[in-house]
N, C-alpha and C positions, 0 to 999 in steps of 0.2 A: 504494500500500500504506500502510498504518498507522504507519510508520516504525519498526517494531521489526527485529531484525537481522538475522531468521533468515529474512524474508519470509511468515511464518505472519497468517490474521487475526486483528486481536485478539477478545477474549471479546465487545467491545461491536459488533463488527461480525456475527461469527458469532451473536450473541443477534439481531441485526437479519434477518438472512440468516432465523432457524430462525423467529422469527412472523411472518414476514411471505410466508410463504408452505404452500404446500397438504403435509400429513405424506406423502401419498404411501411410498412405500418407502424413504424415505429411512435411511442407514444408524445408528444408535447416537449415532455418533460425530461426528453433525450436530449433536448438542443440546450449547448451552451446559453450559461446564462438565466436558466429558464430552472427556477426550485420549485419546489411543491407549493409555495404563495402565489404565484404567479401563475404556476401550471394550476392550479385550482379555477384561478380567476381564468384566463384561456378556455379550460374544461366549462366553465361558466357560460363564456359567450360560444361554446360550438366548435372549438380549436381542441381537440384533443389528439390529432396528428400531427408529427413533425412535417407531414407532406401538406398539410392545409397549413402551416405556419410559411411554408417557403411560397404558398400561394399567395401571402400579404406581403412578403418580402419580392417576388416580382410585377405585385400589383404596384406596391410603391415605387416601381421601375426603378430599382436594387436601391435606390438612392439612402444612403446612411443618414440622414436629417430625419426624411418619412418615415423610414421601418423602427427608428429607433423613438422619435414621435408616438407611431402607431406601440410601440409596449407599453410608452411611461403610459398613454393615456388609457391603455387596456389593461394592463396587472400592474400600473405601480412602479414598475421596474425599476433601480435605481441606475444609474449611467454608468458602474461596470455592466452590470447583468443586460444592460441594453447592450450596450458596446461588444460584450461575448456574443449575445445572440447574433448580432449584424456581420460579427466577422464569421460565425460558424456558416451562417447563410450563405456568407458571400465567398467563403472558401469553398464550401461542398459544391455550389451550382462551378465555381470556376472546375475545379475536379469532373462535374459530373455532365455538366450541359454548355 
């Protein structure tokens, strides 16, 4: 493990985990950035896949302002957890699409 206390992985491991592999069904709360407060609030409006999350992230036409806008004002996010998220998006779609 990562040596943090609680046994959790960290951000840098889970951002490794989320592009470097295939979106599949994976749930919300795979994507950097993204904890079980904000995956809650997500699961809340309808977002309980990582594959509907990269949907808002190309609605916002990748643009790092909009998607990162689009979390605070949806789960709270504070500006690491947005900033993880927007880079995990925007690393996997450069990997993947």
């Amino acid at each position: 493990m990562s040596g943090n206390k609680k046994g959790y992985s960290t951000t840098s491991q889970k951002h490794r985990n989320f592009v470097s592999e295939p979106m599949g069904n994976r749930s919300v709360r795979d994507v950097p950035g993204i904890g079980p407060v904000q995956g809650r609030r997500l699961e809340e409006k309808g977002i309980n896949r990582a594959d509907q999350m990269l949907g808002q992230y190309l609605v916002s036409g990748r643009d790092q302002s909009k998607f990162q806008g689009y979390l605070k004002n949806t789960t709270g996010a504070n500006a690491k957890q947005q900033s993880d998220a927007y880079n995990g998006m925007r690393e996997w779609t450069n990997n993947n699409m």
